[in-house]
N, C-alpha and C positions, 0 to 999 in steps of 0.2 A: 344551442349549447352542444359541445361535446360528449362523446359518452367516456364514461370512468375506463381509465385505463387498465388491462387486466392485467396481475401479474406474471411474471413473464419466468418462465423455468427452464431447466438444463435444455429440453430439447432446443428451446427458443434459442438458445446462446449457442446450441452447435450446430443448429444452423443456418445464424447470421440473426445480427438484429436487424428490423425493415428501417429502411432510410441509408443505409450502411450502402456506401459506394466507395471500392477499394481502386482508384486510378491508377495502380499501377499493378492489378490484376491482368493475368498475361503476357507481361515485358520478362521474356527474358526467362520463363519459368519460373520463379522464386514464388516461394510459397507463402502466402499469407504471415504478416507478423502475429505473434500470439502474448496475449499478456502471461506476463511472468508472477501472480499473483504469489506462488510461493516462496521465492528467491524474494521477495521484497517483503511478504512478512518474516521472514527468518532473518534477515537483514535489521527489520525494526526491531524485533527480539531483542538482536546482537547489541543494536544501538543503545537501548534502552538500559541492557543491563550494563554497559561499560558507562554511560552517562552516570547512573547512579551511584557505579563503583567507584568511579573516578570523582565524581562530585565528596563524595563524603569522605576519601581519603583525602581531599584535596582540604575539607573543612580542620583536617584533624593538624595540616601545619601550622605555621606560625604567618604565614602569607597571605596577603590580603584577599577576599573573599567572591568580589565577582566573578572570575572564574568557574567556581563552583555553581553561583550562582546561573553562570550561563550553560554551564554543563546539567544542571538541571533543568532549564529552558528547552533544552536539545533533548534533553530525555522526557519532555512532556508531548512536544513535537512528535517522537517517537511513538509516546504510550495511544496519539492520536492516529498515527496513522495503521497502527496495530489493531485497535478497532475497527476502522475504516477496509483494511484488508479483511481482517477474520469476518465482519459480516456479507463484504461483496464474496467471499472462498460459501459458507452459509447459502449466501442466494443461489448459490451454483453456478456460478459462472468458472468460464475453464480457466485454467492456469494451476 
């Protein structure tokens, strides 16, 4: 059996996970991509709140209602990846 894996902290993520082989390291100088962890939770933010806004103004006309409904769809999608970010930003990993 293998042994438990340990958790892994800021140092671990700055410098490099193991297994991590970047092919186009060296072409060219170009410096490593970097995730964008915070432009995409401020992004889900943004989503979430205009889904919502827009879903329940959307309830308050006289039009039919899937719309709204899918605009709440999109704003669940959202509140999921808000999560998903806020705890990988937590683990500490960069971005």
């Amino acid at each position: 059996m293998s042994e438990p894996r340990r958790r892994l902290t800021r140092e671990d993520y700055a410098r490099g996970l193991p297994d991590h082989h970047d092919p186009t390291a060296g072409l060219l100088g170009a410096p490593p991509a970097r995730s964008a962890l915070t432009l995409r939770l401020v992004l889900a933010a943004f989503g979430l709140v205009v889904c919502v806004v827009f879903g329940v103004l959307w309830l308050r006309t006289e039009l039919p209602a899937w719309p709204a409904v899918l605009l709440f769809v999109f704003g669940a999608v959202a509140l999921v990846d808000l999560a998903v970010v806020a705890r990988r930003k937590l683990r500490g990993e960069p971005g």
